[in-house]
C-alpha positions as CSV (number, residue, x, y, z in Angstrom):
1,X,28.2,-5.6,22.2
2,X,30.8,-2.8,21.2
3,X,29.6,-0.5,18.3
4,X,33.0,-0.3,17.2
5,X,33.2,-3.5,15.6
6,X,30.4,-2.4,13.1
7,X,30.4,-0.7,10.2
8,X,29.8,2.0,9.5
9,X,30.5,3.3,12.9
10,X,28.5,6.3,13.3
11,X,25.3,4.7,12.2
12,X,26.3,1.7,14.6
13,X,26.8,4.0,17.8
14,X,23.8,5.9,17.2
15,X,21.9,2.9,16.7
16,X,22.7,1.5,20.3
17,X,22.2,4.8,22.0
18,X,18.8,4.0,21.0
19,X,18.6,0.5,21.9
20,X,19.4,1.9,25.4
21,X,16.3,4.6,25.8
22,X,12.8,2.3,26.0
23,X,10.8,3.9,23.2
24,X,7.2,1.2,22.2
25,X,4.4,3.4,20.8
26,X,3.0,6.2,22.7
27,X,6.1,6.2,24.9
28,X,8.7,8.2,23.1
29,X,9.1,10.9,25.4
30,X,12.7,9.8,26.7
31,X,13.9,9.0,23.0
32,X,12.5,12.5,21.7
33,X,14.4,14.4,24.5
34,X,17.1,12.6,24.2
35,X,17.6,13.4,20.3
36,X,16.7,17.1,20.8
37,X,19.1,17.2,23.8
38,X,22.0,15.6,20.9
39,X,21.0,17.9,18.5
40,X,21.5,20.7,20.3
41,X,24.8,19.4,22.0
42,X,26.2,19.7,18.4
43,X,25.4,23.3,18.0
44,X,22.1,22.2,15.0
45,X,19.0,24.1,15.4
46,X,16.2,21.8,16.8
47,X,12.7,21.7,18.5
48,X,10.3,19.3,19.7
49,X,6.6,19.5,18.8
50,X,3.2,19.0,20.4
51,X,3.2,15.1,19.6
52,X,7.1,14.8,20.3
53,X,8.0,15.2,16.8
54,X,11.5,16.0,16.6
55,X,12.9,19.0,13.9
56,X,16.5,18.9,13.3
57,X,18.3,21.7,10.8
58,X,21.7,21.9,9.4
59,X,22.8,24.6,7.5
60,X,23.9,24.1,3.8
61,X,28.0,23.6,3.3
62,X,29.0,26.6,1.9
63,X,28.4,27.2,-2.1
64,X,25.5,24.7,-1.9
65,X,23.0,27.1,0.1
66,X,20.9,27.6,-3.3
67,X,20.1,23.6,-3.7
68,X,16.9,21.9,-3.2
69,X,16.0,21.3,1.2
70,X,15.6,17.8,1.5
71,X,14.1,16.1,4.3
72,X,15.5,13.0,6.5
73,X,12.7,11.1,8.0
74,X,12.2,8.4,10.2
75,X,9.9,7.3,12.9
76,X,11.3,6.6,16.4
77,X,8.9,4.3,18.1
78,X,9.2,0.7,17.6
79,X,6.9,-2.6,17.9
80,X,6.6,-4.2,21.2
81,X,6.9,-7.9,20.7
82,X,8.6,-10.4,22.9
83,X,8.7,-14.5,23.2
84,X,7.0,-16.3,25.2
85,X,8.3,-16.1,29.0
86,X,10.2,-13.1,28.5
87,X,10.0,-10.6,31.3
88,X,11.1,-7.7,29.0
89,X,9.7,-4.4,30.1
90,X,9.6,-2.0,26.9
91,X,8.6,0.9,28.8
92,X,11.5,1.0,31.4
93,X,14.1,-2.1,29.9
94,X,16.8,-1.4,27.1
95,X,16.6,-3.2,24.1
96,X,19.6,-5.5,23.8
97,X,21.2,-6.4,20.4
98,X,23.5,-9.5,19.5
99,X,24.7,-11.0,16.4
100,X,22.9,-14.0,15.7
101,X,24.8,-16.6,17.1
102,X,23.5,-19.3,13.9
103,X,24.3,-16.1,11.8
104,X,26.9,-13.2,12.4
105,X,25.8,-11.6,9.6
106,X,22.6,-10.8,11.4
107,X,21.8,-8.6,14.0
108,X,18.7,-9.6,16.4
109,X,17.7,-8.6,19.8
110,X,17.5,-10.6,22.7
111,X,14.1,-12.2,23.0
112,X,12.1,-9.2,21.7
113,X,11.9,-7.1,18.6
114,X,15.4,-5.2,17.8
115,X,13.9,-2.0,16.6
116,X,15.5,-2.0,13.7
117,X,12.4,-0.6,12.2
118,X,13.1,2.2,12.5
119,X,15.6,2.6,14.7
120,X,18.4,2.4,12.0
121,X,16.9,4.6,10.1
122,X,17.2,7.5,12.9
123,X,20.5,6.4,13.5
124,X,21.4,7.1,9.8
125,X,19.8,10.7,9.9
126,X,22.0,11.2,12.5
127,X,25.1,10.3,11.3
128,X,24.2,12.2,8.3
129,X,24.1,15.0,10.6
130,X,27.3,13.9,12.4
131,X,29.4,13.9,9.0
132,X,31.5,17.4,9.3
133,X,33.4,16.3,5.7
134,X,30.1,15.4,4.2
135,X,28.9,18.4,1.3
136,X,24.9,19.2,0.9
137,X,22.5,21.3,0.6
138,X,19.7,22.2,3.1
139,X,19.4,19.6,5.3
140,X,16.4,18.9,7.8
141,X,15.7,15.6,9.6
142,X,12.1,14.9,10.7
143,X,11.6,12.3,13.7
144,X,7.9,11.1,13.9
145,X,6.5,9.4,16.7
146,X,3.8,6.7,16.9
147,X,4.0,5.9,13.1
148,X,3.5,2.0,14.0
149,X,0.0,2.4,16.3
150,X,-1.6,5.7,14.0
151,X,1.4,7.5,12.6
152,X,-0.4,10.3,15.2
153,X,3.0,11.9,15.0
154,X,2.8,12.5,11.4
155,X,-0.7,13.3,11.7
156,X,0.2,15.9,13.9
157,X,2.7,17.8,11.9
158,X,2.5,21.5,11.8
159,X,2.4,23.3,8.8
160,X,5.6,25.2,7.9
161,X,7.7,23.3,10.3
162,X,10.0,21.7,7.9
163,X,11.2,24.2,4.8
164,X,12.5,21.4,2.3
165,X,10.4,19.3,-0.8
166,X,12.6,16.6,-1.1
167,X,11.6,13.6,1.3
168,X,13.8,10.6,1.8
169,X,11.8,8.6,4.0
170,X,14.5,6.0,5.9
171,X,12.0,3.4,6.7
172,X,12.5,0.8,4.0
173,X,13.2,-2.7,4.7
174,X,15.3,-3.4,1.1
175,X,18.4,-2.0,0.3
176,X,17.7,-3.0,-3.3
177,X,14.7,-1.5,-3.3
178,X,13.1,2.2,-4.2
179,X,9.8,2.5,-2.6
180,X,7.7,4.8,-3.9
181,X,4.0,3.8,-2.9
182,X,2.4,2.1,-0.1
183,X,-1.5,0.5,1.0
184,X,-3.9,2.7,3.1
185,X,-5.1,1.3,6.3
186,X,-8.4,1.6,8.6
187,X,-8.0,0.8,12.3
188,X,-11.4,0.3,14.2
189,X,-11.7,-1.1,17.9
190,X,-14.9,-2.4,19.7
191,X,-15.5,-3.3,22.7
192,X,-18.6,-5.9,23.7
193,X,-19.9,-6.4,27.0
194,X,-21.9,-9.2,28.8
195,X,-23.4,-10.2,31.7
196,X,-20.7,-12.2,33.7
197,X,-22.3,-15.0,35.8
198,X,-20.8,-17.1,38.9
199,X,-19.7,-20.7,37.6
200,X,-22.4,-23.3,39.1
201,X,-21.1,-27.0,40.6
202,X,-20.6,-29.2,38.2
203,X,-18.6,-27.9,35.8
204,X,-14.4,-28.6,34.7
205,X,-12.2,-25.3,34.1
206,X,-9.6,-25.4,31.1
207,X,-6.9,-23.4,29.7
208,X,-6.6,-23.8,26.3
209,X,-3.8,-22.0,24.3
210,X,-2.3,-21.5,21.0
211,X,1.8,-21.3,20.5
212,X,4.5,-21.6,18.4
213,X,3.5,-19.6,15.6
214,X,5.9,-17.1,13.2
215,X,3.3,-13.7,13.5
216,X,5.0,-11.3,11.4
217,X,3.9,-8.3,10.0
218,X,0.5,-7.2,9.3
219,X,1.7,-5.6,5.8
220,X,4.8,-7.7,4.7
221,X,4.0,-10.9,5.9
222,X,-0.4,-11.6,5.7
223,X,-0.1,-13.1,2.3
224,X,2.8,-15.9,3.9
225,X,-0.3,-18.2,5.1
226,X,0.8,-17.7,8.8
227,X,-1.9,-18.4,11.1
228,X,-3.7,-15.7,13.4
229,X,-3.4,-16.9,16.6
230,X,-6.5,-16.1,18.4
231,X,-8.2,-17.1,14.9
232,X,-6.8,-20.4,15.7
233,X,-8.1,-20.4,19.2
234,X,-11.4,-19.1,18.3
235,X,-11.9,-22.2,15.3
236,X,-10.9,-24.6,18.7
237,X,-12.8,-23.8,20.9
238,X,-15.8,-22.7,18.6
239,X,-15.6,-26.2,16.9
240,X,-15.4,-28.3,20.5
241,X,-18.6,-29.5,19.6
242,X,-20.3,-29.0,23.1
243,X,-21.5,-26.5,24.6
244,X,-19.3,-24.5,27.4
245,X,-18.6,-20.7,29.1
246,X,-16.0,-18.4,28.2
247,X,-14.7,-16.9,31.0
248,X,-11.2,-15.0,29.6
249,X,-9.3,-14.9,26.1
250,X,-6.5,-13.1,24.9
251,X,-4.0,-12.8,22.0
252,X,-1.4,-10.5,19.9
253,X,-1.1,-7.2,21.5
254,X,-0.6,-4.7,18.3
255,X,-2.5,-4.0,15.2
256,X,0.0,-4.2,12.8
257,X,1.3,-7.6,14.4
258,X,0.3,-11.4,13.2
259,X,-0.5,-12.5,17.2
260,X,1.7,-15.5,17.4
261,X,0.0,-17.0,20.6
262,X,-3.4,-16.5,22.3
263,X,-5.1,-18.5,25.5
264,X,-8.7,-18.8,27.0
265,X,-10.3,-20.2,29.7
266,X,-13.4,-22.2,29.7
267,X,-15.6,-24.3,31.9
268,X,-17.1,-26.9,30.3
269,X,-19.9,-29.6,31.8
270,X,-18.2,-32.3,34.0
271,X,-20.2,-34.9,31.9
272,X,-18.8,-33.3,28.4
273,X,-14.9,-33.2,29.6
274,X,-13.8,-36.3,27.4
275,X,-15.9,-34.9,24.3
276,X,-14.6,-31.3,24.7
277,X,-11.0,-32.8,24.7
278,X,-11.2,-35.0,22.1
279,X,-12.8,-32.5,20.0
280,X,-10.0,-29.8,20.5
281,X,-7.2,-32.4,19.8
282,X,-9.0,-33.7,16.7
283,X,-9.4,-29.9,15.5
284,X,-5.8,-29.1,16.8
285,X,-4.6,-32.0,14.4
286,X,-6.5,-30.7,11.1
287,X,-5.6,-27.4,12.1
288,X,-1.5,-28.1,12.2
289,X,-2.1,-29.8,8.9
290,X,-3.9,-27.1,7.1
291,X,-1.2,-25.4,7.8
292,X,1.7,-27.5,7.4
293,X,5.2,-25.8,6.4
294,X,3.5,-22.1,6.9
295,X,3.9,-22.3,10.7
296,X,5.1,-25.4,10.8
297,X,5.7,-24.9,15.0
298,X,2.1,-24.2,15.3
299,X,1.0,-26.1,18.6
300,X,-2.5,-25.8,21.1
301,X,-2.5,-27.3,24.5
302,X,-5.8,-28.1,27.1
303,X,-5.4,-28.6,30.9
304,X,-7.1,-27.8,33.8
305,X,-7.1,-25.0,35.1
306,X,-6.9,-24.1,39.2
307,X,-8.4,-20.1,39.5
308,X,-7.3,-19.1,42.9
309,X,-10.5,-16.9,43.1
310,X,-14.1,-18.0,42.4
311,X,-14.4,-17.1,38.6
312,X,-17.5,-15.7,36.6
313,X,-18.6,-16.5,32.8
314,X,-20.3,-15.9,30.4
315,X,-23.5,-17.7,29.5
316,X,-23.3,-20.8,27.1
317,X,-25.2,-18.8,24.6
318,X,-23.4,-15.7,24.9
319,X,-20.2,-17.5,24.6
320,X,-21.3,-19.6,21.3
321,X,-22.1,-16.4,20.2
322,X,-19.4,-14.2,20.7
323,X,-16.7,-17.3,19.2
324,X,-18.8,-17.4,16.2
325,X,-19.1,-14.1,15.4
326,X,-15.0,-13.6,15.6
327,X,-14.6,-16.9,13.5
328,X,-16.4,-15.0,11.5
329,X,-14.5,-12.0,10.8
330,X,-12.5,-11.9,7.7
331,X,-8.8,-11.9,7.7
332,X,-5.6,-12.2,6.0
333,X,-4.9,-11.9,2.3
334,X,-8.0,-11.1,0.5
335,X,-7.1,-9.5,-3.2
336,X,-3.6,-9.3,-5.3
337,X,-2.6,-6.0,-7.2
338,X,-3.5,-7.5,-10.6
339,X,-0.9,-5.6,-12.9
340,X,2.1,-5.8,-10.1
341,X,3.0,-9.8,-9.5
342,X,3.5,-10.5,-5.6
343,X,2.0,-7.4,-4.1
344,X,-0.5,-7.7,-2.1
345,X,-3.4,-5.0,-2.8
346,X,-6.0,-6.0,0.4
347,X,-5.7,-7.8,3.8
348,X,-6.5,-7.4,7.5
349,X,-5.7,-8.3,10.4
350,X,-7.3,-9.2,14.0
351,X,-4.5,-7.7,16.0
352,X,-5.6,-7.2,19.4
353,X,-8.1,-9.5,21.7
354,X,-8.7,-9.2,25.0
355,X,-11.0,-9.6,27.9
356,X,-11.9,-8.6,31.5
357,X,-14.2,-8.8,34.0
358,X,-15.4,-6.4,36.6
359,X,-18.8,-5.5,38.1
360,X,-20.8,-8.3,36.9
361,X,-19.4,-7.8,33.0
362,X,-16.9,-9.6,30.7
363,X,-15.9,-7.1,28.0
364,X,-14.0,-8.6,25.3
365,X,-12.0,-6.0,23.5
366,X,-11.0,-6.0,19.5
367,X,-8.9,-4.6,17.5
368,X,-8.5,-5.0,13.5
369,X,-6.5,-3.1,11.0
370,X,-7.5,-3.1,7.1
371,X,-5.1,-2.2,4.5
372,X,-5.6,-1.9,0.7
373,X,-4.5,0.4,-1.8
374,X,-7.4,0.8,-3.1
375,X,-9.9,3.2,-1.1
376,X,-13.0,1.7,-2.3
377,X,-11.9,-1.9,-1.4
378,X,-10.5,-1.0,2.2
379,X,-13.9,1.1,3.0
380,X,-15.7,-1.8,2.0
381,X,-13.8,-4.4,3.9
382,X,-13.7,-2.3,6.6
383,X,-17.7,-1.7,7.2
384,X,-17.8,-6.2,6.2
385,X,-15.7,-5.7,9.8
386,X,-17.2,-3.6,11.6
387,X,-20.9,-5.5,10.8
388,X,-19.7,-8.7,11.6
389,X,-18.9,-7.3,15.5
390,X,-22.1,-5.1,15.1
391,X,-23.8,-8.1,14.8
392,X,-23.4,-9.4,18.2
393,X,-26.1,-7.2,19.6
394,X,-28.5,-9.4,18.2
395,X,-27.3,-12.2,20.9
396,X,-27.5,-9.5,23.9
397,X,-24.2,-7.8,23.3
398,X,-23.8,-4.4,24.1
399,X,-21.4,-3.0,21.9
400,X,-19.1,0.1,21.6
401,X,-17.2,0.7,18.3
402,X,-15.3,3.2,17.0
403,X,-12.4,3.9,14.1
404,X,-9.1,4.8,15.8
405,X,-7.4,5.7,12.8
406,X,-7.8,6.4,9.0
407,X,-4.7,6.4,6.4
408,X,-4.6,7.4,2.5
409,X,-2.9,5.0,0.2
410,X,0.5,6.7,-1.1
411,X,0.2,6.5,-5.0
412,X,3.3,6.0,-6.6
413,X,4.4,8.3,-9.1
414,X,6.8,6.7,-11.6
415,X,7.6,9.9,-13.1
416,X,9.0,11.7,-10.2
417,X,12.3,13.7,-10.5
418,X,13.6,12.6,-6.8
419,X,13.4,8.9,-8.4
420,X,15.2,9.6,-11.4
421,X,17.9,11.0,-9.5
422,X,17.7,8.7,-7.1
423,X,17.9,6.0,-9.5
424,X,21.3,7.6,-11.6
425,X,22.9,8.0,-8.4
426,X,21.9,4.2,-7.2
427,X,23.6,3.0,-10.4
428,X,26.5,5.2,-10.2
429,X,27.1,3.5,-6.2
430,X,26.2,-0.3,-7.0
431,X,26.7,-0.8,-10.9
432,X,23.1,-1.6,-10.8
433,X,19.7,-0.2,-11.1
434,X,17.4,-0.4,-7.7
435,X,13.9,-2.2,-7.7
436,X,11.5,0.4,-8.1
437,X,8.4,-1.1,-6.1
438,X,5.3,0.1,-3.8
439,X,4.6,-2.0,-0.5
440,X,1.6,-3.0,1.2
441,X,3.3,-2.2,4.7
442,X,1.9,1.7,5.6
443,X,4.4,5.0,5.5
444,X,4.1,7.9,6.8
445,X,4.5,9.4,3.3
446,X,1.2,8.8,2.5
447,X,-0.1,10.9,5.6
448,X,2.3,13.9,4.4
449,X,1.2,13.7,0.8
450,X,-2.2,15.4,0.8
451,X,-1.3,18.2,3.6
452,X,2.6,19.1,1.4
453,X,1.4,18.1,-2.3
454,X,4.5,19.8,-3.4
455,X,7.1,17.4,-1.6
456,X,8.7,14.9,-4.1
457,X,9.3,11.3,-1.8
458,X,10.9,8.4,-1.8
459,X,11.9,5.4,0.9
460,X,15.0,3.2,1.3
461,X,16.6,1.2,3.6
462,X,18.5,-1.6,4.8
463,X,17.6,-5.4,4.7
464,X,15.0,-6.1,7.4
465,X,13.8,-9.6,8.0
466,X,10.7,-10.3,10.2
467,X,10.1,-7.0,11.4
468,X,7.1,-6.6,14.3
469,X,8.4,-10.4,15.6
470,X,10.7,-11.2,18.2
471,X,12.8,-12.8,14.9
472,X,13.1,-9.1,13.9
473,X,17.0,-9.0,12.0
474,X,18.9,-7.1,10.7
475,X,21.8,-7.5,7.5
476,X,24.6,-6.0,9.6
477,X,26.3,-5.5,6.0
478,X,23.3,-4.2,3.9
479,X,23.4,-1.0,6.8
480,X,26.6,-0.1,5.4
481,X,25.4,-0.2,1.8
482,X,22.4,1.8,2.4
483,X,24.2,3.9,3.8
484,X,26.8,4.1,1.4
485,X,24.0,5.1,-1.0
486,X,21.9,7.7,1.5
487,X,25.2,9.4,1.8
488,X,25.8,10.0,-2.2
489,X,22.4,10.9,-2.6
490,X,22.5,13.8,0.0
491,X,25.4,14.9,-1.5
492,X,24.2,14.8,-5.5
493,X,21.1,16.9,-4.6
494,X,22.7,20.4,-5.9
C-alpha cells in the first residue's frame, strides 16, 4: 500500500516505516536504532538508553524558547497476535497493512495485529518533529519500550533525561476522548511441575481444542463477556466426567491478551472413549450457549490424536488436580467504578498457559495479570491468585512463583492545567468539548507519576478498535483528526 494516498502524509509514511522493522515486546532493538539513526539524520539531538529508550530534542522556534517543555510519548513495541494458521514471524517479518477490504475506512494488518497501538502514535511524534513550518516551544519526544509486557522501558527511565513537565502521552485509543487516569496492574507467573509418566496399553489419545473466539484486550475488552480460551478448555476437559492424563495444554501467548484459542492432549481409558466424548460435546453445547452473541464463533473440537513419539503424562490424579485448580482461578470482570458508569474498576486475566515435558516432568506454566484502580482491591485479588496456584502443592505439585511486574494506578486529576488547556484548544479545533474519561487499559503515565510528581499528563489518540487481536483497526480518518488536534496543541503551549 502507498502512504501517499493517506492523510495526513507524514504520519502515514512514518507509520509504515515502522510496519517494516519487526518490533513485539522485548525485541525493539532494530525499531530503537532505527528512530535514533532518523533523528539524527535530521540534525535533532538524540540518544538511546540502557532499556532502548529513545530521547528525541528539538529546539524551541525562535521567540518561543521561554514556554513550558513538553513531552511526546509513545511506546514502540506492539502485541504479537496472529490468526490461526498464520506463519507470521514478529521477530524477523514486517507487519503488512491494508485497508479493510469490507471497510476502506479501516486500516487492518494482514492476519496479525497492525500495531497501531502504538505505532501511530510514534509516527505522530515524528511528524511533529518533521514539521519545519510548525511554531513551539521546547519539544522532547520520549519512545518507551516494552510498555505492553512490564512497561520495563518506562520503568527504567533515568532521572533528568527528559527536561520538560508537560506530558502528552500518544497512546489513546479515542479521538474524542481526554484520558487522564488509568487501573494499576499486578503480573505474577508460576510454574508447577509433576512427575511425567510413560502412557500404559490401553489407553485412547485426544486433541481437544478451543477456536473461534474474539480475545481482545485484557483492559478494554474483559467486561465484553468474551470467553478465555484456555478457561474454556479447562471447564471441558475438567467436566468430561471420567477420569484421564493430561499430557500437554496451551493457550493465549500475552498477559494483556484475551487467548482466543487453546488445545490439550489427553489419553483417556479405551473403555471410557464414548463417555469422554459425549461429555465434551454435551459441555461444548452449554458452553456455546452460555455464551451466545459474546463470542458467538466460539467452537471446541475432539479427535484422535497420532504422537509420532511415545508420549508421557501426568497421573490421573495429578491431572484432576491441576484442571481444577485453574478452573478455579478467578477471571474477568470482577467490580465496576461505582461513581463512573461503564468503567470497569477490577478484572484479570489468565493470559499465558503452557506446558512441557523434559526429564521425567511436565511443567505447566501460568501467567495472570490483575488490574484495578484501586490498590487495595488488586493486592487482594492478586494474593486470591496466587493461593489458588499455591494450592496445588497439596496434590504433589512443586511450585515456583513469582510477581513479574507491579504498576500504580494513574489517579486522575480533574483540575489539571494541561487539561484545561487541552480542553479550550480541543473546542477551538472540533466545535466540541472532548470526553474527559480514565481507562482501565494500563499507561505508562502512571509508572512516570510517582518518580516526576511535577509533570502535568494527559493521553490522546486516534480511534482504535480491537487492539491486542488480529482484528486490531484503525479509523484511517480519525488519524488525521487527532492529529489535527496534537498539532494545535503543541503549538498553543506558549
Amino acid at each position: 500500500m502507498n502512504p501517499n494516498t493517506l492523510e495526513p502524509r507524514a504520519v502515514w509514511a512514518r507509520f509504515f516505516d515502522i510496519c517494516a522493522i519487526p518490533h513485539p515486546s522485548h525485541h525493539e532493538e532494530a525499531l530503537s536504532a532505527w528512530l535514533l539513526a532518523w533523528a539524527q539524520g535530521r540534525g535533532l539531538e538524540a540518544k538511546v538508553d540502557g532499556a532502548h529508550n529513545v530521547v528525541v530534542r528539538k529546539p524551541a522556534s525562535p521567540g518561543r524558547e521561554k514556554a513550558r517543555g513538553l513531552i511526546l510519548q509513545a511506546h514502540i513495541d506492539m502485541v504479537p497476535q496472529k490468526a490461526s494458521g498464520s506463519s507470521h514471524d514478529f521477530e524477523t517479518d514486517p507487519i503488512v497493512p491494508r485497508l479493510d477490504p469490507a471497510d476502506p475506512a479501516w486500516l487492518v494488518a494482514t492476519g496479525t495485529t497492525l500495531g497501531a497501538d502504538d505505532g501511530v502514535g510514534v509516527a505522530m511524534a515524528l511528524a511533529i518533529l518533521e514539521d519545519s513550518e510548525l511554531v513551539h516551544g521546547p519539544l522532547e519526544c520520549l519512545f518507551t519500550t516494552d510498555e505492553e509486557d512490564g512497561m520495563s522501558g518506562a520503568l527504567g527511565l533515568e532521572t533528568g533525561a527528559l527536561r520538560g513537565s508537560l506530558l502528552l502521552n500518544l497512546d489513546g485509543e479515542d479521538d474524542g476522548e481526554i484520558t487522564i487516569g488509568c487501573a494499576g496492574s499486578i503480573r505474577t507467573s508460576a510454574e508447577l511441575s509433576a512427575p511425567a509418566l510413560a502412557l500404559p496399553s490401553g489407553y485412547a489419545l485426544f486433541g481437544a481444542s478451543v477456536s473461534g473466539l474474539l480475545g481482545g484486550h485484557s483492559g478494554a475488552d474483559i467486561d465484553k463477556g468474551r470467553a478465555n480460551a484456555s478457561l474454556a478448555l479447562v471447564r471441558l476437559l475438567g467436566r468430561a466426567g471420567v477420569p484421564l492424563r493430561l499430557a500437554s495444554i496451551e493457550g493465549g501467548t500475552a498477559a494483556n491478551a484475551i487467548p482466543r484459542e487453546a488445545r490439550a492432549v489427553v489419553a483417556v481409558r479405551s473403555a471410557s472413549v464414548d463417555a469422554f466424548r459425549l461429555a465434551f460435546e454435551k459441555e461444548a453445547a452449554a458452553l456455546k450457549a452460555e455464551l451466545g452473541a459474546a463470542d458467538p464463533n466460539f467452537a471446541a473440537a475432539l479427535s484422535p490424536y497420532e504422537s509420532p513419539n511415545a508420549l508421557s503424562a501426568l497421573d490421573e490424579e495429578r491431572s484432576a488436580s491441576i484442571l481444577a485448580a485453574l478452573s478455579g482461578l478467578p477471571n474477568g470482570l470482577q467490580a465496576m467504578e461505582p461513581d463512573m458508569p461503564g468503567l470497569v474498576r477490577t478484572s484479570l486475566n489468565l493470559g499465558r498457559l503452557s506446558s512441557r515435558a523434559e526429564a521425567g516432568v511436565i511443567a505447566l506454566s501460568v501467567l495472570v495479570m490483575v488490574r484495578s484502580s484501586s490498590d487495595g482491591e488488586k493486592e487482594a485479588l492478586a494474593r486470591a491468585v496466587e493461593s489458588r496456584l499455591d494450592s496445588a502443592a497439596k496434590t504433589g505439585w512443586r511450585v515456583l512463583r513469582k510477581r513479574l511486574a507491579v504498576g500504580p494506578a494513574w489517579a486522575p486529576n480533574p483540575a489539571s492545567a494541561f487539561l484545561a488547556l487541552a480542553k479550550g484548544c480541543y473546542g477551538e479545533v472540533f466545535g466540541k468539548a472532548p470526553r474527559v474519561a480514565s481507562t482501565h487499559g494500563g499507561l505508562e503515565c502512571a509508572l512516570f507519576k510517582p518518580r516526576f510528581p511535577n509533570w502535568d499528563m494527559i493521553s490522546v489518540g486516534p480511534m482504535i478498535l480491537f487492539p491486542h487481536s488480529p482484528d486490531e483497526r484503525i479509523e484511517i480518518a480519525s488519524v488525521g483528526r487527532s492529529y489535527r488536534f496534537v498539532k494545535e496543541l503543541v503549538g498553543t503551549l506558549a
